[in-house]
VEXFI-694787 format. One record per residue (C-alpha): residue number from 0; x, y, z. Coordinates in Angstrom, 3 decimals, always signed. Example, Ala and Ser with C-alpha at 12.3 -4.5 7.8 and 13.67 -1.06 7.14 Angstrom:
<sites>
+------+----------+----------+----------+
: bagu :        x :        y :        z :
+------+----------+----------+----------+
:    0 :  +12.300 :   -4.500 :   +7.800 :
:    1 :  +13.670 :   -1.060 :   +7.140 :
+------+----------+----------+----------+
</sites>
This chain:
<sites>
+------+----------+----------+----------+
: bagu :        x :        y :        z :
+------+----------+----------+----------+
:    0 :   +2.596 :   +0.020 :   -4.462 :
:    1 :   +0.977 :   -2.785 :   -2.915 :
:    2 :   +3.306 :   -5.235 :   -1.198 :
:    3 :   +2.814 :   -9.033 :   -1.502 :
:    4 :   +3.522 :  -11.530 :   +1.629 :
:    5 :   +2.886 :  -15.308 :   +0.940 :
:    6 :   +2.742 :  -17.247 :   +3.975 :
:    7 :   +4.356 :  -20.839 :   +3.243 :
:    8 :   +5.272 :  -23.847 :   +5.252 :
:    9 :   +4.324 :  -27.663 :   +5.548 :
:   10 :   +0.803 :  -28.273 :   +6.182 :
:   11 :   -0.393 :  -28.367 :   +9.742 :
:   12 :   +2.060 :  -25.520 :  +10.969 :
:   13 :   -0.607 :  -23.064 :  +11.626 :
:   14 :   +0.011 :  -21.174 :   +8.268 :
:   15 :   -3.905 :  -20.223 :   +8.176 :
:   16 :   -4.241 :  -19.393 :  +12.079 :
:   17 :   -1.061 :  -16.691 :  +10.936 :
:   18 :   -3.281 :  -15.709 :   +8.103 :
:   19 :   -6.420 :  -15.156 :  +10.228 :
:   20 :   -5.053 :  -13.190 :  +13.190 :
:   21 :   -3.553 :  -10.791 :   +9.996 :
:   22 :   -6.198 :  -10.700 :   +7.734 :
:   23 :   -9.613 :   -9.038 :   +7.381 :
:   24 :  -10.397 :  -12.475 :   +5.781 :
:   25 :  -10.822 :  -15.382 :   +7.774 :
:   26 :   -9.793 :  -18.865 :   +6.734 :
:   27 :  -10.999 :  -22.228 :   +7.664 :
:   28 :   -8.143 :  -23.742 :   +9.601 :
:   29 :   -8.137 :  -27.939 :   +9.868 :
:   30 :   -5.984 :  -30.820 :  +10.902 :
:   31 :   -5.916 :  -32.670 :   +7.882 :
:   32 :   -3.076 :  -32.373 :   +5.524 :
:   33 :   -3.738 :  -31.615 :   +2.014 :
:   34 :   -7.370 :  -30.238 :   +3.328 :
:   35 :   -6.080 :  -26.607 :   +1.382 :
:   36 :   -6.447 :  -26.507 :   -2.784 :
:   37 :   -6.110 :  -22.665 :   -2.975 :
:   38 :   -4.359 :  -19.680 :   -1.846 :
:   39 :   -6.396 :  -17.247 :   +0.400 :
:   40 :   -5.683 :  -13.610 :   +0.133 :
:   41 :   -6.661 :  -10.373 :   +2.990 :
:   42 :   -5.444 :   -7.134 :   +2.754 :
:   43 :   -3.768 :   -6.211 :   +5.936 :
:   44 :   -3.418 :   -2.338 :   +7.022 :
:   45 :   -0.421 :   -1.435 :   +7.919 :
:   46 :   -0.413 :   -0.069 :  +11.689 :
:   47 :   +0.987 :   +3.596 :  +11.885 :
:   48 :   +0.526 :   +5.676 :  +14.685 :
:   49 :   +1.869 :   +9.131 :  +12.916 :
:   50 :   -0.982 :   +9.292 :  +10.644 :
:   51 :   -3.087 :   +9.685 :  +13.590 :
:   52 :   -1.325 :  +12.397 :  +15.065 :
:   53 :   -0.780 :  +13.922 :  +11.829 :
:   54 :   -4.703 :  +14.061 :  +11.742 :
:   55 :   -5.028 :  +14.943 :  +15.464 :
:   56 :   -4.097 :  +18.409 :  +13.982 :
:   57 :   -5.945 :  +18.524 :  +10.605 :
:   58 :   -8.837 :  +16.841 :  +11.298 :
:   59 :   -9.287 :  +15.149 :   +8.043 :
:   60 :  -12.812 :  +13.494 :   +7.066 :
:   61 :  -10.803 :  +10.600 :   +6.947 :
:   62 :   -7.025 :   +8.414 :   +7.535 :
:   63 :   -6.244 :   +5.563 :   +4.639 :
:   64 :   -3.050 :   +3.419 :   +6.272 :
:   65 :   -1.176 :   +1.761 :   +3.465 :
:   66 :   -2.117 :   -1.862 :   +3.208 :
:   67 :   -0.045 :   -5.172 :   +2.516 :
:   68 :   -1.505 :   -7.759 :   +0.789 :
:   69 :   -1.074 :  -11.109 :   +2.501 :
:   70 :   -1.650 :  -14.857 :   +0.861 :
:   71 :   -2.181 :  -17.737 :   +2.711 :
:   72 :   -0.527 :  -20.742 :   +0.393 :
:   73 :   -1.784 :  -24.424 :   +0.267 :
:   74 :   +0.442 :  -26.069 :   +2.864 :
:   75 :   +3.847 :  -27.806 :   +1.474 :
:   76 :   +4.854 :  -31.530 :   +1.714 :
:   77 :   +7.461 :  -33.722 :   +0.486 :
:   78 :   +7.127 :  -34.347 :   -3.099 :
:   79 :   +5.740 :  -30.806 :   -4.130 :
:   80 :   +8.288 :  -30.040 :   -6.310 :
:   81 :   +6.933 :  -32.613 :   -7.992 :
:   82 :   +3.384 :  -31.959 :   -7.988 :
:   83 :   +2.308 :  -33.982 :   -4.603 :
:   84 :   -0.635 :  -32.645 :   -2.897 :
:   85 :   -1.427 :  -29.245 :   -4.272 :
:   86 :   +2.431 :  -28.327 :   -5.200 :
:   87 :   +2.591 :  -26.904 :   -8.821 :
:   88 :   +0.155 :  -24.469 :   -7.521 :
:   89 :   +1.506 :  -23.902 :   -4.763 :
:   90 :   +5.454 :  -23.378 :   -6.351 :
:   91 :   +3.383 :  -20.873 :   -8.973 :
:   92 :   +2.168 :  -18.511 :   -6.305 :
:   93 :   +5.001 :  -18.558 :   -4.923 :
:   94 :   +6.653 :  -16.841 :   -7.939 :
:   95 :   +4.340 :  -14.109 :   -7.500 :
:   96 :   +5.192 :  -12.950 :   -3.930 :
:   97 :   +7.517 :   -9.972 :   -3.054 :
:   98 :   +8.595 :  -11.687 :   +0.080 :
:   99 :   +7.573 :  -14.828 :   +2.080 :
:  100 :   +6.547 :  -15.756 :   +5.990 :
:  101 :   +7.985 :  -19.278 :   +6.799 :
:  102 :   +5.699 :  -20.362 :   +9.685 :
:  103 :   +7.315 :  -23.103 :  +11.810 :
:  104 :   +5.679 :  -25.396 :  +13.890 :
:  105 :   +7.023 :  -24.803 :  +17.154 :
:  106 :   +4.024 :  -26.011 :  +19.491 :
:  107 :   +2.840 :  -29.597 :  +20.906 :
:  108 :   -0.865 :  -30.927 :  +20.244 :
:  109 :   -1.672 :  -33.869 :  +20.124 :
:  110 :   -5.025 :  -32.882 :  +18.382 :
:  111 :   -3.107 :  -31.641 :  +16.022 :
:  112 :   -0.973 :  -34.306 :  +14.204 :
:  113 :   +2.395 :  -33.650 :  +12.346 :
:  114 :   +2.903 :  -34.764 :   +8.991 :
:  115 :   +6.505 :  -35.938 :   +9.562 :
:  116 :   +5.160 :  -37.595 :  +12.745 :
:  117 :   +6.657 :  -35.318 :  +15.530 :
:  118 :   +7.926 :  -31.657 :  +16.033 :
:  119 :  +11.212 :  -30.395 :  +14.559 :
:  120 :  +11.135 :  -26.681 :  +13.391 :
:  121 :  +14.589 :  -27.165 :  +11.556 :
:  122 :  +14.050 :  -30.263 :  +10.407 :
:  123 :  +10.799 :  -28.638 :   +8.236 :
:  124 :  +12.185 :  -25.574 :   +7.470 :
:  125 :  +15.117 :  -27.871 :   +5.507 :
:  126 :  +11.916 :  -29.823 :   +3.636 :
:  127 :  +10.349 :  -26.720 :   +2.644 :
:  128 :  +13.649 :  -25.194 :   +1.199 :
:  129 :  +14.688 :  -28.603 :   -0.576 :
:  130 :  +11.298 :  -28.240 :   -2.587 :
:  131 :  +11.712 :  -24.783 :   -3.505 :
:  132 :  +15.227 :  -25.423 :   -4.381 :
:  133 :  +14.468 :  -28.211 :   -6.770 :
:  134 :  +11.819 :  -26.188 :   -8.402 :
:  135 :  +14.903 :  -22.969 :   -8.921 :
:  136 :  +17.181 :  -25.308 :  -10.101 :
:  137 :  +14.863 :  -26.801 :  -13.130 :
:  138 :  +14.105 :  -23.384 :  -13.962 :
:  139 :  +18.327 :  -22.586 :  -13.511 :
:  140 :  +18.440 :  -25.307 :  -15.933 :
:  141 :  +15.892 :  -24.304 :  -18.428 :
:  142 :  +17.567 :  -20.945 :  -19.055 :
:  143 :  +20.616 :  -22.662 :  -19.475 :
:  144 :  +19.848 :  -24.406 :  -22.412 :
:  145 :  +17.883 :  -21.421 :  -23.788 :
:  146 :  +21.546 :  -19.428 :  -23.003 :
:  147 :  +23.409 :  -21.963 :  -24.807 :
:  148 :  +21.347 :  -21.994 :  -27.681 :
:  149 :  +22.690 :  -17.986 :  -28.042 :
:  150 :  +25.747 :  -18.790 :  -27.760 :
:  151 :  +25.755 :  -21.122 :  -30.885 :
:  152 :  +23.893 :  -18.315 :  -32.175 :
:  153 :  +26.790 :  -15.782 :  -31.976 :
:  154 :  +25.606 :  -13.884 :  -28.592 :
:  155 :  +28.630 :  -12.356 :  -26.820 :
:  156 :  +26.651 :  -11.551 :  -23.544 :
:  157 :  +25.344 :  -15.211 :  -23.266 :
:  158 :  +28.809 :  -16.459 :  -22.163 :
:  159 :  +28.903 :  -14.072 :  -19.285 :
:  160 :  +25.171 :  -15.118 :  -18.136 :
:  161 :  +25.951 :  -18.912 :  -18.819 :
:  162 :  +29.188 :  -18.414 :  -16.316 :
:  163 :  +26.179 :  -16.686 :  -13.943 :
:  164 :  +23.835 :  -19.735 :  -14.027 :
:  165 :  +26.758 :  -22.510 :  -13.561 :
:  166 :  +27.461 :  -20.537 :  -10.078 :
:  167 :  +23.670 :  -20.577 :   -9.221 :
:  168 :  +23.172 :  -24.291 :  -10.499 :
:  169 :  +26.092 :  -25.790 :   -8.190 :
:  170 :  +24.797 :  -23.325 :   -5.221 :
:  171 :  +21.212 :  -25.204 :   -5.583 :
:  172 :  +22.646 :  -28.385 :   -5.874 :
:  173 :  +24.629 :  -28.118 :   -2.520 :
:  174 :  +21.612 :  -27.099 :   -1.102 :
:  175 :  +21.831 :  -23.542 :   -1.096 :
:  176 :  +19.188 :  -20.853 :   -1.249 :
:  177 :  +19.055 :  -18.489 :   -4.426 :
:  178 :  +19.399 :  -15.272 :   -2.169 :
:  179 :  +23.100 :  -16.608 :   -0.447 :
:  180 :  +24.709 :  -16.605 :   -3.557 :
:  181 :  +28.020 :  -14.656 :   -3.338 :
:  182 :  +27.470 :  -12.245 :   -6.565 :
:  183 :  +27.532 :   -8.804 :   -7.376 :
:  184 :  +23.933 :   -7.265 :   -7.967 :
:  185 :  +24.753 :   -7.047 :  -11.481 :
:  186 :  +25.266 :  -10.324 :  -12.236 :
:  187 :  +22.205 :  -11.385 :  -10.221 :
:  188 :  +20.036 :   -9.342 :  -12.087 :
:  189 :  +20.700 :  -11.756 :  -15.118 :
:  190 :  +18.248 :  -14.064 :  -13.642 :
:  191 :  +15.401 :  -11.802 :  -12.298 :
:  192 :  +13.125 :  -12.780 :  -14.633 :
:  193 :  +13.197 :  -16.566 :  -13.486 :
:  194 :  +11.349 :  -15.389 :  -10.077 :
:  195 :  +13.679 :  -17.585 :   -7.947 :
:  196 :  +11.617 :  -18.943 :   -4.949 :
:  197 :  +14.598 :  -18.841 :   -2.897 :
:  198 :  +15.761 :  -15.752 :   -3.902 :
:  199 :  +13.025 :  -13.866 :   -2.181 :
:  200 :  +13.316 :  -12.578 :   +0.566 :
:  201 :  +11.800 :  -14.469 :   +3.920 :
:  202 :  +10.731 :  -13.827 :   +7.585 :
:  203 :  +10.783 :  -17.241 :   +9.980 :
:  204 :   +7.842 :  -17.230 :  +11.915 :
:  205 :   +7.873 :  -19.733 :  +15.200 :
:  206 :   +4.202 :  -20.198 :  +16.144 :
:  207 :   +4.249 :  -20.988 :  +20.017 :
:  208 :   +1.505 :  -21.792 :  +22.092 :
:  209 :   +0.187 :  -19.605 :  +24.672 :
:  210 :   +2.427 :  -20.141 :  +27.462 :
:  211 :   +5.515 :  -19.875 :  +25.358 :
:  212 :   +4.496 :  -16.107 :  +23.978 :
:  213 :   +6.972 :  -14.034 :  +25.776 :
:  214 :   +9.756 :  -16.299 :  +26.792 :
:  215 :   +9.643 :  -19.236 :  +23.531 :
:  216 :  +10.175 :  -22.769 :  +23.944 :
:  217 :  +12.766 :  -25.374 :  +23.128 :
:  218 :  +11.729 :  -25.411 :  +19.847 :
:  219 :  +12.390 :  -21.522 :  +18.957 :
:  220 :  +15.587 :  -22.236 :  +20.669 :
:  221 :  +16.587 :  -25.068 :  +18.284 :
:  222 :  +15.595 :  -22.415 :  +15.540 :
:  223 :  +17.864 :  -19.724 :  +16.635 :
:  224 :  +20.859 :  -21.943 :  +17.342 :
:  225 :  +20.048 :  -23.245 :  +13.760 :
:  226 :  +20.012 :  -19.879 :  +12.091 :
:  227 :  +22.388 :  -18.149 :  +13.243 :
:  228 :  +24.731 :  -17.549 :  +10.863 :
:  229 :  +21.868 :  -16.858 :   +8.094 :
:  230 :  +21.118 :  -13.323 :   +9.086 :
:  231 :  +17.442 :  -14.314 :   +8.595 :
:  232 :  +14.481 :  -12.381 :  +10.787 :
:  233 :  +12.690 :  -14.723 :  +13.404 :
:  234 :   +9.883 :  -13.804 :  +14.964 :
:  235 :   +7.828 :  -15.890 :  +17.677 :
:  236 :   +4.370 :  -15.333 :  +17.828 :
:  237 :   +1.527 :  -17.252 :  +19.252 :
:  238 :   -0.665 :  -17.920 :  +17.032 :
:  239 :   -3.968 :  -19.427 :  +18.022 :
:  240 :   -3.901 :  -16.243 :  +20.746 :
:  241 :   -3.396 :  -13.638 :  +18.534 :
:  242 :   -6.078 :  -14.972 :  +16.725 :
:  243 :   -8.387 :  -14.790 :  +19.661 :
:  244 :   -7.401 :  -11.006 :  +19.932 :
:  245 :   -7.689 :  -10.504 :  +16.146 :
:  246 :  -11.350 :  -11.257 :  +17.228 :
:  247 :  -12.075 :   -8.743 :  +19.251 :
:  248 :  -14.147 :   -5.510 :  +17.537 :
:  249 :  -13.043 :   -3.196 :  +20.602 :
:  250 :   -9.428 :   -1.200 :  +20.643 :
:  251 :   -9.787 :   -0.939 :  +24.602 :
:  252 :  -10.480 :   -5.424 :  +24.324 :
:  253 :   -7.513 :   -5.538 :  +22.320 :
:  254 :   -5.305 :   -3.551 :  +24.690 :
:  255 :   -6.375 :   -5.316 :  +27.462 :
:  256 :   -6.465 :   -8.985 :  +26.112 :
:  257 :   -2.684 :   -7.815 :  +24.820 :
:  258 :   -1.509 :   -6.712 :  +28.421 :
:  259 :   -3.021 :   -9.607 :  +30.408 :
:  260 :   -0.805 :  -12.232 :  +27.587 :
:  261 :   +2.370 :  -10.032 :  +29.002 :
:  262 :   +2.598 :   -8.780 :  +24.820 :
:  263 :   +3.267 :   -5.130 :  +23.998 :
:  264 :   +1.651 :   -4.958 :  +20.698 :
:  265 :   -0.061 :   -7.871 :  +18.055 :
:  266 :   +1.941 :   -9.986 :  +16.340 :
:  267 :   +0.762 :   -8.542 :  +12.914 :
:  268 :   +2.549 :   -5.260 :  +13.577 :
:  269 :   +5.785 :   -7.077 :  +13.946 :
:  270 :   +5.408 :   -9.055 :  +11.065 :
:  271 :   +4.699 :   -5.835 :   +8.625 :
:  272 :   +7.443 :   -3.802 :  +10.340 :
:  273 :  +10.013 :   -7.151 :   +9.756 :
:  274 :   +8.217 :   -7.229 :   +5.557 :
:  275 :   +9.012 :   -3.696 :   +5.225 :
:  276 :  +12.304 :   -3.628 :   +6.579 :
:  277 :  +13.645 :   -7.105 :   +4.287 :
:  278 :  +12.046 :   -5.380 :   +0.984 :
:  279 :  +13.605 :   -1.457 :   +1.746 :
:  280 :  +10.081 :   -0.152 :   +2.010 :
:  281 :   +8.891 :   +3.043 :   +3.573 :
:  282 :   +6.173 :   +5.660 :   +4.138 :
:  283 :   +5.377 :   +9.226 :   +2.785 :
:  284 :   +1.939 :  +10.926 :   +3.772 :
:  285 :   -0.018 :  +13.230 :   +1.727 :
:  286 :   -2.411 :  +15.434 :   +4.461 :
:  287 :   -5.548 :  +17.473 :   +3.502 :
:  288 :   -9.244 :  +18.186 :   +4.679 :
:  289 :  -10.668 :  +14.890 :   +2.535 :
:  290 :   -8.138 :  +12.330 :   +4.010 :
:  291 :   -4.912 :  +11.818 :   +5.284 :
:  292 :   -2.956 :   +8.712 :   +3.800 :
:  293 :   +0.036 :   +6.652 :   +4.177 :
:  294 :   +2.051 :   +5.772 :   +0.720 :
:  295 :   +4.338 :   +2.544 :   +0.570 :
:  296 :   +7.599 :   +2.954 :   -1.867 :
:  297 :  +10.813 :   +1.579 :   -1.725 :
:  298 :  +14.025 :   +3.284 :   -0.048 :
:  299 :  +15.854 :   +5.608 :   -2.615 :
:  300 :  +12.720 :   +6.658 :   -4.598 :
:  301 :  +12.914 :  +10.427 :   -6.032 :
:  302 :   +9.993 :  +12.735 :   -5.712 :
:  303 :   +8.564 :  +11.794 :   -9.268 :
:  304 :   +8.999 :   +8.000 :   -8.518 :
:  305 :   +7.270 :   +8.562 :   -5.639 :
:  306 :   +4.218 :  +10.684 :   -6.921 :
:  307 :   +3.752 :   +8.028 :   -9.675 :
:  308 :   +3.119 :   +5.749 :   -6.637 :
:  309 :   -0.132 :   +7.905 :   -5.946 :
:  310 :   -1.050 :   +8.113 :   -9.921 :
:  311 :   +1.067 :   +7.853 :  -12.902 :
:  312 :   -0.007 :  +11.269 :  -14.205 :
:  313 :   +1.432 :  +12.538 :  -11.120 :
:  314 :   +4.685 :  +11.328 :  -12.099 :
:  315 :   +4.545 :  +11.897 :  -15.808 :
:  316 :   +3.642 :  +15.934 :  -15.624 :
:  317 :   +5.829 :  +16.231 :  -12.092 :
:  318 :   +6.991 :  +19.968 :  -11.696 :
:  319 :   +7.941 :  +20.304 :   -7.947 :
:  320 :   +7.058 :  +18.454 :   -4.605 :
:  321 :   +6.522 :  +20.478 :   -1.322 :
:  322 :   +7.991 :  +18.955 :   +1.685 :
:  323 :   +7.496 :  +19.096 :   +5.454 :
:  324 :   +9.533 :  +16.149 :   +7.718 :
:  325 :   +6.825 :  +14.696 :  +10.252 :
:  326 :   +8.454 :  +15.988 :  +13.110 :
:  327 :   +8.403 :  +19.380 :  +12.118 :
:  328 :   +4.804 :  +19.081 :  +11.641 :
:  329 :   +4.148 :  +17.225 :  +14.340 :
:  330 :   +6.591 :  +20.379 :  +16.575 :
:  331 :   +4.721 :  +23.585 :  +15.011 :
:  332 :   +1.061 :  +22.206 :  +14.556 :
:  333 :   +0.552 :  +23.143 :  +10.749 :
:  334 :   +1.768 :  +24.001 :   +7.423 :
:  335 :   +2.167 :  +27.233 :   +8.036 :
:  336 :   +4.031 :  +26.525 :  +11.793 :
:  337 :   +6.860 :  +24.731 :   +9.477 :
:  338 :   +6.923 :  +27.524 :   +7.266 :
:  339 :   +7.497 :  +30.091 :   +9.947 :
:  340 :   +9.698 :  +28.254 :  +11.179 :
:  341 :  +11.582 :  +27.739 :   +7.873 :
:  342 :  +11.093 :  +23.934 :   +7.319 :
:  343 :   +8.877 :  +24.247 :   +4.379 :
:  344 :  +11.067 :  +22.223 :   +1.614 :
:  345 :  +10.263 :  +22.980 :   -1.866 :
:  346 :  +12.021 :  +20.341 :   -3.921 :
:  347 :  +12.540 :  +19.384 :   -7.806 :
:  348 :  +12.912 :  +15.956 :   -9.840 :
:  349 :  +15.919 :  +14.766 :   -7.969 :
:  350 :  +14.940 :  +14.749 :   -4.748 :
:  351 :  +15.375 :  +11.366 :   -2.246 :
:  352 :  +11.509 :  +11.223 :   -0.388 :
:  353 :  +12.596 :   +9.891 :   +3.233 :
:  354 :  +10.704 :   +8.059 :   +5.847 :
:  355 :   +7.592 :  +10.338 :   +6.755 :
:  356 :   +7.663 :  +13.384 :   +4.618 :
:  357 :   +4.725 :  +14.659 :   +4.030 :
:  358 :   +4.104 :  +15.821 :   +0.362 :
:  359 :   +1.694 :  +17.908 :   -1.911 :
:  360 :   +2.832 :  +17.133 :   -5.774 :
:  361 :   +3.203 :  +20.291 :   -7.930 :
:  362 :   +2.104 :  +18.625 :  -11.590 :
:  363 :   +1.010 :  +19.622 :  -14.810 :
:  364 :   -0.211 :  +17.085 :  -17.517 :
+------+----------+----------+----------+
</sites>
């Protein structure tokens, strides 16, 4: 299960310096608006410290982290709802994310000039969600008439649906976002199909210069006075430096260039660890001599679901999955440490894979 980040926001934000401190693929950054007419995608591994420790005692020929798959869209402007700069294209990628970073502008240069003519976090993130609201509420619309068209037609579910859309048609039009809308999950699965691009899922991202990486800025305080009643994740990361670290080919540079910025960790791990969290994602390992690997799947996945994440044959001929937590692994050294010690799980079709188990699939196809 690969997940999907799209990085959005108005152009000049830093969206690609984001992009380029995440990503094994580096973008060309500029200071012109409109300069970006395509996406650009990296993969991104996702930074997990137990798989090394897990093959600390296996010594495995090799450790795969799970990876996230990150897209860098063509930066927004007024009007791209109706196709203004690159913004059909841009609204259609959208559509294809599993959850988006809002980068906010929340740094002076006068190098670098803004496309509303000065610096207002807020004020941008409202431009980027009017556009993405206008572009939900055509497709709201679409599928109404489509849903009235079954109602003629005799369809007793329609009504219910049509009732569904009216309540996410007036949300849009007060200038609400798809994924506030006060419904039970039922009902909102009537409209999955549409892709909402406010629906989704979305991490704010305040890009700060240097000096403001630790303590933010006026700016980031603007952005949590404005959001806080939304419940949304903000992060504040410098961009341009975490670039500069992204850079750097040696671990012990890394560290080092980390510490003397007062920063604990990059701003990458932060990012994945806030993705997984909004989209109910974990980790299960499978451990052997060959490799030792990290497995993304959502929260609430049973054993099969979760071997059909590895390969579908997996899941299909499932019989049994054998289970040892991480920490007991991690406490008694080996396998057969946790089975000694009675920790060695054997468990059938109905079993709930947590955070960190370790697994060997039992199949037979």
């Amino acid at each position: 299960m690969a997940l999907n980040c799209g990085i959005i926001g108005l152009t000049n934000t830093g969206k690609t310096t984001i992009f380029n401190c995440m990503s094994n693929t580096k973008a060309e950054a500029s200071n012109y608006a409109f300069s970006a007419t395509k996406s650009n995608i990296g993969m991104v591994e996702v930074p997990d410290p137990r798989l090394d420790a897990i093959d600390a005692l296996i010594n495995s020929e090799k450790v795969v982290p799970a990876v996230v798959e990150i897209v860098d869209l063509p930066g927004l402007a007024k009007g791209s709802s109706q196709g203004e700069g690159v913004g059909n294209k841009f609204l259609a990628d959208i559509q294809q994310m599993d959850a988006l970073i809002h980068v906010l502008r929340c740094f002076d240069d006068d190098n670098l000039p803004h496309v509303e003519g000065s610096i207002d976090p807020v004020r941008d993130k409202d431009i980027v969600d009017f556009e993405l609201q206008v572009r939900d509420l055509d497709l709201v619309m679409r599928k109404m008439h489509r849903v009235e068209k079954l109602i003629r037609a005799g369809d007793k579910e329609a009504k219910k649906v049509l009732e569904i859309l009216h309540v996410y048609k007036s949300h849009l039009e007060n200038f609400g976002n798809a994924r506030t809308v006060e419904l039970p999950e039922e009902d909102k699965k009537h409209l999955q199909e549409l892709q909402l691009l406010t629906a989704k899922p979305v991490i704010y991202v305040c890009n700060v210069d240097e000096a403001s990486a630790n303590t933010g800025n006026k700016y980031t305080e603007a952005v949590q006075t404005a959001f806080e009643h939304d419940q949304a994740e903000i992060l504040v990361i410098a961009g341009a430096l975490e670039a500069e670290i992204a850079e750097l080919e040696n671990p012990d540079d890394r560290a080092e260039f980390l510490s003397d910025a007062g920063l604990k960790e990059p701003g990458v791990d932060k990012l994945i660890r806030a993705a997984y969290s909004i989209l109910d994602l974990q980790s299960f390992f499978t451990a052997g001599p060959k490799e030792v690997k990290a497995w993304t799947i959502h929260k609430g996945m049973t054993a099969p679901q979760a071997s059909g994440v590895i390969h579908s044959d997996l899941e299909r001929g499932f019989i049994r999955a054998e289970v040892m937590k991480y920490d007991d692994f991690i406490q008694y050294k080996s396998e057969q440490g946790v089975k000694d010690a009675g920790k060695f799980k054997v468990e059938g079709k109905h079993y709930i894979v947590a955070d960190g188990d370790i697994l060997h699939i039992r199949f037979n196809v």
